[in-house]
C-alpha positions in Angstrom: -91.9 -116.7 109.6 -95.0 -118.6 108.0 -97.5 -120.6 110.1 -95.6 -123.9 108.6 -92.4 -122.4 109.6 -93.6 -121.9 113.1 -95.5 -125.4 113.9 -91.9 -126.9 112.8 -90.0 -124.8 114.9 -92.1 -125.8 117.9 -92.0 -129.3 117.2 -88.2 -129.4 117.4 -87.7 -127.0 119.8 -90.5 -129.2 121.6 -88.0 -132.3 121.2 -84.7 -131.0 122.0 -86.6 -131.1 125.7 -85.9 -134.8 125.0 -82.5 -134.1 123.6 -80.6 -133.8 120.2 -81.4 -137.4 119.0 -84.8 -136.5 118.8 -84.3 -133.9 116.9 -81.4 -135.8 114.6 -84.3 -138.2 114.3 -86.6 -135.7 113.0 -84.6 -134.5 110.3 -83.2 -137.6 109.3 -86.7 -138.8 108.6 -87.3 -135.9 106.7 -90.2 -134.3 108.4 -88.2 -130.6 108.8 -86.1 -130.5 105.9 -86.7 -126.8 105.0 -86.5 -126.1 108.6 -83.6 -123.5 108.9 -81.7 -123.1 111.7 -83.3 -120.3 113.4 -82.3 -118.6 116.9 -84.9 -120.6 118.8 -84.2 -123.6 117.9 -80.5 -123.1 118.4 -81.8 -121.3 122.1 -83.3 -124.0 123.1 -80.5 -126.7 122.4 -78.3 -124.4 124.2 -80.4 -124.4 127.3 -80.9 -128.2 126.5 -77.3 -128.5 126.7 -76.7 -126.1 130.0 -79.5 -127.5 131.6 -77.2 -130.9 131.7 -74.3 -130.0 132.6 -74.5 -130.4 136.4 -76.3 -133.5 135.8 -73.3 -134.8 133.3 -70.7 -134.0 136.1 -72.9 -136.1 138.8 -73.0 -138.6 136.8 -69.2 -139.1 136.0 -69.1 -138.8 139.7 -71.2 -141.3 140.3 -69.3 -143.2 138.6 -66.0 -142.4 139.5 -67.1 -143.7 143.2 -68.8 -147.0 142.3 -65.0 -147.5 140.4 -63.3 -146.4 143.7 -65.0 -148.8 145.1 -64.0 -151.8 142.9 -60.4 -150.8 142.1 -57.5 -152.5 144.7 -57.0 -149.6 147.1 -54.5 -147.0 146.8 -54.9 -147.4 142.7 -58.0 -145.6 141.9 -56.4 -141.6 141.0 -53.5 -144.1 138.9 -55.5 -145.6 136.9 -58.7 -143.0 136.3 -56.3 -141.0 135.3 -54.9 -143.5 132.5 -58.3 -144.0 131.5 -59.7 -140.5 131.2 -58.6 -136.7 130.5 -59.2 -135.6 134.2 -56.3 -134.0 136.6 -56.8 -135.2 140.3 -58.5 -132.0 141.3 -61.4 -132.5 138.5 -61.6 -135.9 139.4 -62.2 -135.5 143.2 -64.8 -132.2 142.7 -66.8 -135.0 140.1 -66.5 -137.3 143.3 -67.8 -134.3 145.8 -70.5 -133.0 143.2 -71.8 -136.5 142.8 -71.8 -136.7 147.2 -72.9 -133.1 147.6 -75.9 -133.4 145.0 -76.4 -136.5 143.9 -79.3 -137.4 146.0 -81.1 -134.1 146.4 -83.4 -132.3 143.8 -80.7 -131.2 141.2 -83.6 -129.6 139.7 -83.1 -127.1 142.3 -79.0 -126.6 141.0 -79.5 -128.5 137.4 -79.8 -125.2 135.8 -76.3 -124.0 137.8 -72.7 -125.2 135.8 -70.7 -126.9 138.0 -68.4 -124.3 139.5 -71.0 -122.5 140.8 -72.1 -125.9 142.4 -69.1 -126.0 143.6 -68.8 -122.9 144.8 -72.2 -123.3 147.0 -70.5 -125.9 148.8 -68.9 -123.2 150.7 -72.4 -122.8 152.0 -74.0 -125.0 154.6 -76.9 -127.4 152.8 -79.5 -126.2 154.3 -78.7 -122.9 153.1 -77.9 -123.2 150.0 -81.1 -123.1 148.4 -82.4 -119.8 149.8 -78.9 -118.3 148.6 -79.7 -119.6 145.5 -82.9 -118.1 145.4 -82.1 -114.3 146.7 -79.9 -111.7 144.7 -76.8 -110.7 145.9 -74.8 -107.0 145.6 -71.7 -107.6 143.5 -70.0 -104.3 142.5 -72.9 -102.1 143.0 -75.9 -104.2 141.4 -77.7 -107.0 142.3 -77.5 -110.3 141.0 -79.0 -113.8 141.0 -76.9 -116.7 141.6 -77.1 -117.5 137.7 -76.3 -114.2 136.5 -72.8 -114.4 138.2 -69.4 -115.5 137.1 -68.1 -118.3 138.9 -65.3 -115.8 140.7 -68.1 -113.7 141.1 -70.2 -116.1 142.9 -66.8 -117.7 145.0 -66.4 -113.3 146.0 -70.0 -113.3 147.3 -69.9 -116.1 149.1 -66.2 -115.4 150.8 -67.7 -111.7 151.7 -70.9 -113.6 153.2 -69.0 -116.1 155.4 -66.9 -113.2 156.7 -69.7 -111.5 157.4 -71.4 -114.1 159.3 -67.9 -114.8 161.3 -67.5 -110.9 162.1 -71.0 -110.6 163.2 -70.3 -113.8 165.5 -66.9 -112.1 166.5 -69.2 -108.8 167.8 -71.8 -111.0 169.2 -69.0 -112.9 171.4 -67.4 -109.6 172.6 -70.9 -108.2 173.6 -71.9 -111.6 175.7 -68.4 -110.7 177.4 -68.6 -107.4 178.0 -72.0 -108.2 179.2 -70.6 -111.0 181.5 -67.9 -108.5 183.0 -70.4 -106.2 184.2 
């Protein structure tokens, strides 16, 4: 790729940061219009894209519970699902993403789709973050949270809490033992 090539691929890949209208804009105006396609650019609007996914699904819940909140009661599920293509489970995991994450630092979880934000709901919030952060064994390897599947992810996190509740279990039968002595 030629020096000309490569300041235009920046550029764009530079605006999808600010999201596909920019770039639409770009090329509209003609300033890239020998700019192919190349895997960069396409790259970075997929990351642009994942990147906003959680942050899409707040939002909608965000929504969803300021329109709870105005409809008559008992007719919100009715009529949101008149009005858009959710079932009732989507619409109440939109609802619990948008209470779960929607004041903290989705920067910390933007980059996560939301079944795996989901998933760490399993998960105490204050711990959440430092799972997030450490690999995990699934079959044999380690993993970071974003290199799982979603079943993946719900496996680790089942085998963790039983874990935890075993390890409690031992920890309750040693006090007693202890005690009966």
């Amino acid at each position: 790729m030629g020096t000309n090539n490569s300041c235009k691929t920046a550029a764009v890949v530079g605006l999808i940061g600010r999201g596909p209208a920019a770039v639409a804009t770009l090329l509209e105006k003609g300033h890239t219009t020998d700019l192919t396609r190349t895997p960069e650019i396409i790259y970075a609007e997929i990351n642009f894209y994942s990147g906003t996914m959680l942050t899409s699904a707040i939002e909608i819940g965000r929504r969803m519970v300021e329109l709870k909140e105005k409809l008559p009661h008992g007719s919100f599920i009715d009529e949101i699902k008149k009005n858009t293509p959710w079932s009732r489970s989507q619409i109440n995991n939109f609802m619990r993403l948008f209470r779960e994450y929607g004041n903290s630092n989705v920067q910390t979880f933007g980059h996560l789709n939301p079944s795996k934000a989901l998933a760490l709901l399993a998960l105490p919030e204050s711990e959440r973050e430092v799972f997030l952060n450490e690999t995990h064994e699934v079959d044999g390897q380690e993993k970071a949270v974003i290199d799982m599947s979603s079943r993946e992810l719900d496996r680790v996190i089942k085998e963790r809490n039983e874990a935890l509740k075993a390890a409690e279990a031992a920890r309750a039968e040693q006090a007693a033992a202890e005690a009966a002595r």
